[in-house]
C-alpha positions in Angstrom: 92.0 80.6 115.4 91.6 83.2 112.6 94.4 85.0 111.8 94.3 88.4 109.7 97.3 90.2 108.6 96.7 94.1 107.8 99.0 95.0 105.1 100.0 97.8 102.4 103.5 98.4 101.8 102.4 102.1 101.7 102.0 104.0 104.6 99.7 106.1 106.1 96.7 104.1 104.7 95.4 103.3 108.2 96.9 100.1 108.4 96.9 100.2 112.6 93.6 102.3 113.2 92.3 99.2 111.2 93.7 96.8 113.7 93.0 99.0 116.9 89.3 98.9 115.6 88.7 95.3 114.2 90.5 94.2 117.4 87.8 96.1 119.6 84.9 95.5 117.9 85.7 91.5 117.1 86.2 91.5 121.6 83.3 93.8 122.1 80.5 93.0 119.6 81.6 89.7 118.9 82.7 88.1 122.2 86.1 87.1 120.6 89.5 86.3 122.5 91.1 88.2 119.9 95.5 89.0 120.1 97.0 91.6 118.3 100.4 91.2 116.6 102.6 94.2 115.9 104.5 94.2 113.3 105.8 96.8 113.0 108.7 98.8 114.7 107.1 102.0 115.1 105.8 100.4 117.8 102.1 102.4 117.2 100.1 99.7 118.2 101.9 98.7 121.2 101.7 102.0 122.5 98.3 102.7 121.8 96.7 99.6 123.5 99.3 99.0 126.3 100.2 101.7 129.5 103.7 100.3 128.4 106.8 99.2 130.2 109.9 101.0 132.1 113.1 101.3 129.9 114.9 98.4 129.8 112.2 95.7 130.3 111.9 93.4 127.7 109.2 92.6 126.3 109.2 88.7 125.5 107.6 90.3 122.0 106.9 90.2 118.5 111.0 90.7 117.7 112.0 88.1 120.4 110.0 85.8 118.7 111.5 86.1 115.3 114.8 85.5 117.0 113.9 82.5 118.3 113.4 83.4 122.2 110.3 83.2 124.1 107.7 85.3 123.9 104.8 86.5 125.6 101.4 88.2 124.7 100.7 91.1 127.0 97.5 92.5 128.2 96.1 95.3 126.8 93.6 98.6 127.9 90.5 96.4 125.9 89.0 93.5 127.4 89.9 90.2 126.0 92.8 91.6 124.2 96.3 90.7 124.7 99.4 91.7 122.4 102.9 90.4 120.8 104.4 94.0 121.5 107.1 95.7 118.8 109.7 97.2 120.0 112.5 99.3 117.9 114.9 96.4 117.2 112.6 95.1 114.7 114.2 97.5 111.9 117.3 95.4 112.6 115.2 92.4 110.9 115.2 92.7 107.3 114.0 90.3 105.1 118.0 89.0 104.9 117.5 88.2 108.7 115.5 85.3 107.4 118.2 84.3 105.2 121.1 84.4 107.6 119.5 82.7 110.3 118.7 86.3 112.9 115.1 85.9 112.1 113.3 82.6 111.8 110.4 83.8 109.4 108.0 80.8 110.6 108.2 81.2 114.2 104.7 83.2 114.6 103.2 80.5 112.5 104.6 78.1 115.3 103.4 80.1 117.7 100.1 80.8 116.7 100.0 76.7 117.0 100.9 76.8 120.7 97.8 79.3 122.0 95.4 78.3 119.5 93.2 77.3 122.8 93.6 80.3 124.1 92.2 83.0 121.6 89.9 82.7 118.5 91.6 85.6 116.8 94.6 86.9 115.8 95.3 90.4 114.1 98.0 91.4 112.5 99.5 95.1 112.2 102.1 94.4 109.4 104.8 97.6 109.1 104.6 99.3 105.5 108.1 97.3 104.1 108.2 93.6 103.3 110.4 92.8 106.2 111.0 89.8 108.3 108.3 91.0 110.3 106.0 91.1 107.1 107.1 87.8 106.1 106.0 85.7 109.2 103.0 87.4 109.6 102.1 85.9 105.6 103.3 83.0 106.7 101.5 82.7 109.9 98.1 84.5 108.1 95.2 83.1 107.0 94.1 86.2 104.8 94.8 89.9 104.0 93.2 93.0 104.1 94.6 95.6 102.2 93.6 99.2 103.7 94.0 101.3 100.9 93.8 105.2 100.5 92.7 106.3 97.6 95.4 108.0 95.6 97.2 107.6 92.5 100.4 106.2 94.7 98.3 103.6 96.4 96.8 102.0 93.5 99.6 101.7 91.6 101.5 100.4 94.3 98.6 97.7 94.6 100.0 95.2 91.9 103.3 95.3 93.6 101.6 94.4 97.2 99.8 91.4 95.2 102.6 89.7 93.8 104.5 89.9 97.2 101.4 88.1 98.5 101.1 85.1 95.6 104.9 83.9 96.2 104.1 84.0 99.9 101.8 81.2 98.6 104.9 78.7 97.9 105.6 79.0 102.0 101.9 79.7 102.9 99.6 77.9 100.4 96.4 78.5 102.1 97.1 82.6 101.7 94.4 84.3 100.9 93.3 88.3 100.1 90.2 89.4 102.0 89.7 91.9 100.1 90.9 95.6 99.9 89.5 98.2 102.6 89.3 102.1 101.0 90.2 104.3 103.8 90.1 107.8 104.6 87.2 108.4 101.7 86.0 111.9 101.7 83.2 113.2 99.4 84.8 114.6 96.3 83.8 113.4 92.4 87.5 112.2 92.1 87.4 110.0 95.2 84.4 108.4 93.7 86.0 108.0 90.6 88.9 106.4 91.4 86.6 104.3 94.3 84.7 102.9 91.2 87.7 102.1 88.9 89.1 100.7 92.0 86.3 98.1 92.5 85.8 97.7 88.6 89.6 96.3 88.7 89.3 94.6 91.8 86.1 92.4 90.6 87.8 91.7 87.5 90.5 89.7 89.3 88.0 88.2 91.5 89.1 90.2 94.9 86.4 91.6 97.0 86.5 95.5 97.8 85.1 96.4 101.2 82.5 99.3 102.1 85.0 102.3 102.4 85.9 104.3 105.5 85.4 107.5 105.5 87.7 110.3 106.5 87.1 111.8 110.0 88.3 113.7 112.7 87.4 111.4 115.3 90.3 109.0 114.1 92.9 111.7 115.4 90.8 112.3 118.4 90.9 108.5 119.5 94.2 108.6 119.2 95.0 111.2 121.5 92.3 109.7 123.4 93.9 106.3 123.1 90.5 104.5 123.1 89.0 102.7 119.7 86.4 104.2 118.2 83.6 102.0 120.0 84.6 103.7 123.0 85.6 107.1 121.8 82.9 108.1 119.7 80.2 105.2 120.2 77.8 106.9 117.1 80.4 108.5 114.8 79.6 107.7 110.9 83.3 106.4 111.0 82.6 104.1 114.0 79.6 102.8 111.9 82.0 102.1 109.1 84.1 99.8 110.9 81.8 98.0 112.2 80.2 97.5 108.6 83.6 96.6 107.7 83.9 93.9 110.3 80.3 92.7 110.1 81.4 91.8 106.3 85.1 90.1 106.9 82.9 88.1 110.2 80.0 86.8 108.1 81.5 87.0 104.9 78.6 89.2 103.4 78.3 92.1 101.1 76.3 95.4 100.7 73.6 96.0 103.1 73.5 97.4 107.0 73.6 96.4 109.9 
């Protein structure tokens, strides 16, 4: 199994419209089992994908799991797509939970392990802190994609995101970045600017910058909507881009279309 954690300790850089999407697309266009991980305790992801549950169910999810009970993926609105809900009790879990024993910051890595038969892959929606939440889903990961908007607080805040991710190599040596995903691009000589500095830094350090996203209504929509872009607009330009975007990170290729 493949797993992806989607990370930027900023938010609002489309962090969980990149999960909802990659998640659809890698079930729909490339017939993957593919579970979604939600990291964070906004609980976004959970509630977009899911008709949710009555107060006071638990959820046998992602925050049960750090503290070392069982959990259990639930099934989601997309076919072949199940998820490791949030729920508000992870912003009790700090990255000292790890330290004091309340969160056990390799249990997703363990068990990722125990349904590796049963999905080919996993996506994480990591919140925008370096919680324990953050920190077992880079333990757990096999790579990052950084979704990135295109500001002068995002790029700054880049080097910052990096280093977090290299020490997560003394627990998780096999880390890797995917590559950084501009989002929200709109057409503007600055946003080019900055999109071409960004890649002229990137390839300097050897880390691969994704097609962008561009900015669009149609994201808003679809989440009124609560369908993925596949579904909600089938031959929007943004639709397109995310389907670029996962055509790359699947076969690993750059430029070009598909």
């Amino acid at each position: 199994m493949r797993t992806t954690a989607i990370m930027n300790l900023k938010g609002g850089t489309a962090k969980t419209v990149t999960a909802i999407n990659m998640a659809a697309i890698l079930a729909r266009d490339y017939a993957q089992r593919v579970l979604l991980v939600d990291a964070d305790s906004q609980a976004n992801l959970t509630e977009f994908v899911t008709e949710g549950l009555p107060d006071g169910i638990s959820l046998g999810g992602f925050s049960d799991l750090l503290r070392g009970t069982e959990a259990f993926p639930m099934p989601t609105k997309m076919q072949n797509v199940k998820i490791l809900a949030a729920d508000a009790t992870l912003m009790e879990l700090d990255v000292t939970a790890t330290t004091t024993g309340l969160a056990h910051p390799m249990a997703l890595a363990d068990f990722l392990d125990t349904v590796e038969d049963r999905f080919d892959w996993c996506v994480i929606d990591c919140p925008p802190a370096f919680s324990a939440g953050a920190l077992a889903a880079l333990a757990a990961a096999d790579e990052v994609v950084i979704p990135m908007k295109l500001d002068a607080f995002g790029i700054r805040g880049m080097a910052n995101l990096m280093e977090q991710i290299m020490n997560m190599r003394r627990v998780n040596a096999d880390l890797e970045v995917a590559g950084v995903l501009p989002t929200m691009v709109y057409p503007d000589p600055e946003q080019q600017k900055a999109l071409e500095d960004l890649r002229f830094r990137l390839a300097r350090a050897q880390i691969r910058t994704f097609r962008r996203i561009r900015r669009s209504p149609k994201v808003d929509q679809s989440t009124f909507a609560q369908e993925a872009l596949i579904y909600s607009s089938p031959k929007g330009k943004i639709t397109h881009d995310y389907k670029f975007f996962v055509h790359e990170l699947v076969g690993n290729e750059e430029g070009g279309e598909i």
